[in-house]
C-alpha positions as CSV (number, residue, x, y, z in Angstrom):
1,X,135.1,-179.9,111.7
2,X,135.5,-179.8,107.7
3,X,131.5,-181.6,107.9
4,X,130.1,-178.1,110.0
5,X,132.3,-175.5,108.2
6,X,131.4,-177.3,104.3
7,X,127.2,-177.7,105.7
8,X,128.0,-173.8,106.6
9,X,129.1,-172.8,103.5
10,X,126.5,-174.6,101.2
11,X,123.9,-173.2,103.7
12,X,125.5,-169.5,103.6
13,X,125.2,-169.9,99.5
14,X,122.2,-171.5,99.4
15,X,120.5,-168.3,101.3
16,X,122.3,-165.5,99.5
17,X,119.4,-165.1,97.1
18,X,117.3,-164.5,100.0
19,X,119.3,-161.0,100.9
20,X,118.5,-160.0,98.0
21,X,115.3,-161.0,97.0
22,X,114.3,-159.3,100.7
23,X,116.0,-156.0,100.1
24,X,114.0,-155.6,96.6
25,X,110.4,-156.9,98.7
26,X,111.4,-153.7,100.8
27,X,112.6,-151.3,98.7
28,X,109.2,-152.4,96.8
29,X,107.1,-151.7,100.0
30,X,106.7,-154.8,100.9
31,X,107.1,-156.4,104.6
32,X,108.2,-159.7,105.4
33,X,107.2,-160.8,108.6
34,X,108.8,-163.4,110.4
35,X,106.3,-166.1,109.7
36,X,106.2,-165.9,105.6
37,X,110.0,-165.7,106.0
38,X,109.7,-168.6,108.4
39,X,107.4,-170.7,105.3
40,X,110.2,-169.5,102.3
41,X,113.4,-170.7,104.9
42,X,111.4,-174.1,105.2
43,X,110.5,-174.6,101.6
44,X,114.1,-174.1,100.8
45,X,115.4,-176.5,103.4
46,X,112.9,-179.1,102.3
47,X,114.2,-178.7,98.8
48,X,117.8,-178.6,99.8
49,X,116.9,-181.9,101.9
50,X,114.9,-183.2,98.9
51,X,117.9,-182.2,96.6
52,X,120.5,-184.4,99.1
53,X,118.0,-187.5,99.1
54,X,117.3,-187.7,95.4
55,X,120.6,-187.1,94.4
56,X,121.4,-190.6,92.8
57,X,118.3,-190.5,90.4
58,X,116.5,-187.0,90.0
59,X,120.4,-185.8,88.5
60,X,120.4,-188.6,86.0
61,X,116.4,-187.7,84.8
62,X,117.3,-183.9,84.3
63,X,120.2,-181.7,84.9
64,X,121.1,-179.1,87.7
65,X,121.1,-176.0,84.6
66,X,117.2,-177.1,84.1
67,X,116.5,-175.7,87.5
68,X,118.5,-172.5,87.4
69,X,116.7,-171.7,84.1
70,X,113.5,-172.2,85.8
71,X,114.3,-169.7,89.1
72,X,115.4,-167.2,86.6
73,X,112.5,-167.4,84.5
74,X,110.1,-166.6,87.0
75,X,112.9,-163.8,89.0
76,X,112.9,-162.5,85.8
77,X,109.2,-162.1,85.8
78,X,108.8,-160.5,89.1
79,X,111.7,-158.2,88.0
80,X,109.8,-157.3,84.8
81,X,107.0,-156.6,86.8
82,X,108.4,-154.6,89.4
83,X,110.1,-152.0,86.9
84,X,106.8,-152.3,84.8
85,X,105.0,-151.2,87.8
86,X,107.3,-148.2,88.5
87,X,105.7,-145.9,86.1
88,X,102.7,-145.9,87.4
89,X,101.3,-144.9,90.9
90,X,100.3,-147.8,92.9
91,X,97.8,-146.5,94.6
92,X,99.2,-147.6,98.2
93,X,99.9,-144.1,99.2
94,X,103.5,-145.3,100.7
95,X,102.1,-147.6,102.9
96,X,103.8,-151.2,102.8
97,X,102.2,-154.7,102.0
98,X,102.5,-157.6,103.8
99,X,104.2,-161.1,102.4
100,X,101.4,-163.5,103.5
101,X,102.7,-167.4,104.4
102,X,101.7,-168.2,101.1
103,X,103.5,-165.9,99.6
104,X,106.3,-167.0,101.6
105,X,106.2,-170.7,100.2
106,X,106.2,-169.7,96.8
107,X,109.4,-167.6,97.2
108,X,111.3,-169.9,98.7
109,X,110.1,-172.7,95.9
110,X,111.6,-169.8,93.8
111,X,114.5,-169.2,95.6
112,X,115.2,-172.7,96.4
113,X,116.9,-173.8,92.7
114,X,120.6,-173.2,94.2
115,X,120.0,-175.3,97.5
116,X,118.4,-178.2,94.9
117,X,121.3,-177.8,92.9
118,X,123.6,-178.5,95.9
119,X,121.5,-181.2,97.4
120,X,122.0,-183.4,94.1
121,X,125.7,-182.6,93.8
122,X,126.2,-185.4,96.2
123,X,124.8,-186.8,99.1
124,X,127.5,-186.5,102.0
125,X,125.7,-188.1,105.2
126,X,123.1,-187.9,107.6
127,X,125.0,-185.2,109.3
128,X,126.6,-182.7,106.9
129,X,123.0,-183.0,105.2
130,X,120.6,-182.3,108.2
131,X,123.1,-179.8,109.6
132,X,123.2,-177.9,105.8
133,X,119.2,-177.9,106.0
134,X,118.8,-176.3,109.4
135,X,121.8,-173.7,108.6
136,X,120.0,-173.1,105.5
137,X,116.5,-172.3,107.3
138,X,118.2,-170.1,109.7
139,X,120.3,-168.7,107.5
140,X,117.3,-168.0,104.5
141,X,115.0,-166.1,107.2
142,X,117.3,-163.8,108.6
143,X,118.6,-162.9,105.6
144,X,115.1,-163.0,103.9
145,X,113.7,-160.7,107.0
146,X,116.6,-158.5,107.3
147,X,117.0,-157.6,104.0
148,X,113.4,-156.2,104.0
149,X,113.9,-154.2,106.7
150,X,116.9,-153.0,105.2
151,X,115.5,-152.1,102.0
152,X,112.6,-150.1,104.1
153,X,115.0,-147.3,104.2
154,X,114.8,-146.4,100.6
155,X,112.6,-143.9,100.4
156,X,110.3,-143.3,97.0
157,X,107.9,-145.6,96.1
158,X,108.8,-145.0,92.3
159,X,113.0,-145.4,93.0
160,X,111.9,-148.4,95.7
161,X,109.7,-150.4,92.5
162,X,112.7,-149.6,90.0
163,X,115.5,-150.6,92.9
164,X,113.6,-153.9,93.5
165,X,113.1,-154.3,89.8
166,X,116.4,-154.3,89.0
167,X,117.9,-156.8,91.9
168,X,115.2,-159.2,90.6
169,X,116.4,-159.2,87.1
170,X,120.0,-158.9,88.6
171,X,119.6,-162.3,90.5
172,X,118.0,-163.7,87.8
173,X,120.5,-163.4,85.4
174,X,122.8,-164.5,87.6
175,X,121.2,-167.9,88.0
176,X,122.2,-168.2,84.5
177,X,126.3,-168.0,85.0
178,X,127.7,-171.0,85.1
């Protein structure tokens, strides 16, 4: 039992950036179907897996903080870019964009430095580990998905880019707590 509720609770953190990073792709007009949240839930699985099955010797070639400095560099970006792009009329008349697949692999790569992070804390068996990946893929797409369709409902193009800008540069400086 303390196996399923600790692979819940590293699964549960591993997705919350997902919420997140979904509201501000809708409150930026931009839908996430459930196939390019589908691609980001696997890549950040993988990783997570990768991160359990490397632990022993990717943690002693470079530390856990080189990974969180790398997600909020490029959160940071996309942050920078979304309130950049706020000024400015996008031309898409209100209409939304859609995350392709690709797209979707490269945000959960993005996403995925917490889940890498927890995978090389410690390897804890076959079970705990497999069980913490498929949580994490169910887990990253609904909240990836949902929190786009939640942050439809803000209405202005102009507040939705600066709403979107702000939780990107939000979660990425919190990659850089400790």
């Amino acid at each position: 039992m303390n196996a399923i509720l600790s692979s819940m609770l590293l699964a549960f953190a591993a997705s919350a950036d997902a919420l997140a990073c979904g509201f501000a792709a809708g409150a930026g007009r931009i839908k996430v179907p459930m196939k390019a949240a589908a691609a980001a839930a696997g890549v950040s699985a993988a990783i997570l897996l990768f991160g359990y099955l490397a632990s022993d010797s990717l943690s002693q070639l470079l530390p856990p903080r080189v990974f969180q400095i790398a997600s909020f560099i490029v959160l940071a970006g996309m942050g920078l870019m979304k309130l950049a792009s706020s000024g400015s009329e996008n031309g898409s008349g209100g209409r939304a964009r859609r995350l392709t697949v690709r797209e979707g692999l490269v945000l959960g790569a993005t996403l995925s430095a917490d889940g890498l992070a927890a995978g090389l804390g410690g390897y804890a068996g076959v079970f705990p580990a497999l069980l913490s990946c498929l949580l994490c893929f169910l887990f990253s797409a609904a909240a990836l998905y949902g929190g786009a369709k939640s942050g439809m409902y803000v209405k202005s193009d102009r507040l939705g880019n600066v709403m979107a800008g702000v939780t990107l540069a939000a979660l990425a400086a919190f990659k850089l707590l400790p």
